[in-house]
N, C-alpha and C positions, 0 to 999 in steps of 0.2 A: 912191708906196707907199700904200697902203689904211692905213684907221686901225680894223681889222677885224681877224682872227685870219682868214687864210686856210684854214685846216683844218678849227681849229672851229667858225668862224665867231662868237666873241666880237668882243662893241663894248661900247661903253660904255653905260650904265644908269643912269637918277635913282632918287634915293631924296630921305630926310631925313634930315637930322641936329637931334636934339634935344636943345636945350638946359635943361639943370635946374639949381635952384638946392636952397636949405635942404641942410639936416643930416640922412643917413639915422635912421630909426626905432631904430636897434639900437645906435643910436652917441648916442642921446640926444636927438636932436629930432621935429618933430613930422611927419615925413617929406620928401619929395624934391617939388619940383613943377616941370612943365611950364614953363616961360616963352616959350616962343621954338621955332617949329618951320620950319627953312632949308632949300631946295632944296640937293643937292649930286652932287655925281657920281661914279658908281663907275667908274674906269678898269681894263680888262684889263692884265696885264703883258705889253705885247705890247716884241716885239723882230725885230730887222729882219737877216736870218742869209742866208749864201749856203750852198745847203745843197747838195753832189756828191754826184752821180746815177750810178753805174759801170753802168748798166744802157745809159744816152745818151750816157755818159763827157762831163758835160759838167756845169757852175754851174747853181743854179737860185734868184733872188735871190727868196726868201720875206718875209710881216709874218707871225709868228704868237706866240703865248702861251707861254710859259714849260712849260706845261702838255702845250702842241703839241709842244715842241721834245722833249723826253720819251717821245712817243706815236713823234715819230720815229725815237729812238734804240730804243723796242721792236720796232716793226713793219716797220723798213727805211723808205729816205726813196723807194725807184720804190715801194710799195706805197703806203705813205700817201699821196704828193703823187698819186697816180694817183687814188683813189679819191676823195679833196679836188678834183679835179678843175683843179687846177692846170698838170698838166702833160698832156699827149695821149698815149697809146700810139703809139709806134713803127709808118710800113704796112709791111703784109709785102710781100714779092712777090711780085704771082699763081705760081702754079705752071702749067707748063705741063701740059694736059690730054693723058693718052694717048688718042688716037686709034687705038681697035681697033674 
């Protein structure tokens, strides 16, 4: 399974975390400082769902975001996983051509 949001396509992101020490200005000291600035990582809520398709009548094991799963329950789960590209449209079957 991807460590991704299949829909949306969230991953994970650095940033920093900043550590301050002293007493804010308002509370009586001489304000807040900087000490210490650490890599750290922002994780998506990602979750790992089997999500049924009545359209393929059939399971389709997804990773996606809390956010995603949401998106699915507005817009239908063949619309969404279709346009996310997760899943394929269904072929049709030629139709046979009249011949006149």
């Amino acid at each position: 399974m991807p460590n991704y949001c299949q829909i949306t396509g969230a991953k994970a992101k650095t940033g920093n975390r900043i550590h301050r020490s002293g007493l804010a200005k308002k509370k009586g000291g001489i304000g807040r400082h900087v000490t210490k600035v650490v890599k750290r990582v922002f994780r998506p809520n990602l979750r790992k769902k089997r999500i049924f398709v009545p359209e393929l009548n059939e399971w389709v094991k997804v990773t996606l975001t809390a956010r995603a799963l949401k998106t699915v329950d507005k817009n239908g789960a063949y619309n969404t996983l279709l346009e996310a590209g997760v899943i394929k449209a269904p072929k049709q079957p030629k139709k046979a051509e009249a011949a006149n």
